[in-house]
C-alpha positions, 0 to 999 in steps of 0.5 A: 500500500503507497500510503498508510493514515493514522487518525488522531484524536485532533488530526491524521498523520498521512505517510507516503511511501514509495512511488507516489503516482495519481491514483494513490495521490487522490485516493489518500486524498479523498479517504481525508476528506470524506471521512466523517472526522474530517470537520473535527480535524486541525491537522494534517500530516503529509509525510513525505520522508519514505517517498523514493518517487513522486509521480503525480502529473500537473493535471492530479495537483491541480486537481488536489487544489480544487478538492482542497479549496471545496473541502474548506467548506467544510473545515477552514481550521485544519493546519497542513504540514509536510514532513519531506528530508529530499531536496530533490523532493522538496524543491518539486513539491515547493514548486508546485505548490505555488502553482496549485495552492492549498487553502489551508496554513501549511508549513514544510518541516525536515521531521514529524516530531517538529510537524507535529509541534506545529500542529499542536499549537493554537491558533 
């Protein structure tokens, strides 16, 4: 399985592993978001840091945008980390975050004890 989710009692810690490619991209992406605790959600933690490739196409991100952009409808509370120790692969999701943004805070952090930190904190 490309991803695993652990739910918390304030927010869900999302791994990725290995080859990320749209379909599973998505896939992690609905299972959040269409899960009945997402309106009581803070945080989500992207965990990059067991990604060896990241394969997901421009028209998948910009389709993640919109689902994120609707979904903040719903709960316009949540704080979005991403735990990524690649450069390779920091430098691709920083660009493509500016090219298909989240409505939400998000923060970029070289390990989980430090994301969650963050997303511990109020406000």
């Amino acid at each position: 399985m490309p991803y695993e989710l652990m739910w918390e009692p304030r927010g869900v810690v999302k791994t990725l592993i290995g080859v990320v490619d749209d379909d599973e991209f998505i896939k992690a992406t609905e299972e959040i978001q269409n899960n009945s605790r997402f309106d009581n959600l803070r945080f989500v933690i992207n965990d990059f840091s067991k990604v060896t490739a990241f394969e997901v196409s421009e028209s998948c991100l910009e389709y993640a945008s919109a689902m994120s952009r609707g979904a903040r409808y719903h709960n316009d509370r949540i704080k979005i980390a991403l735990v990524i120790n690649n450069s390779t692969l920091l430098s691709n999701i920083c660009n493509f975050s500016v090219s298909y943004p989240i409505p939400y805070p998000k923060k970029i952090f070289n390990s989980l004890a430090d994301a969650r930190l963050w997303c511990e904190e109020d406000g």
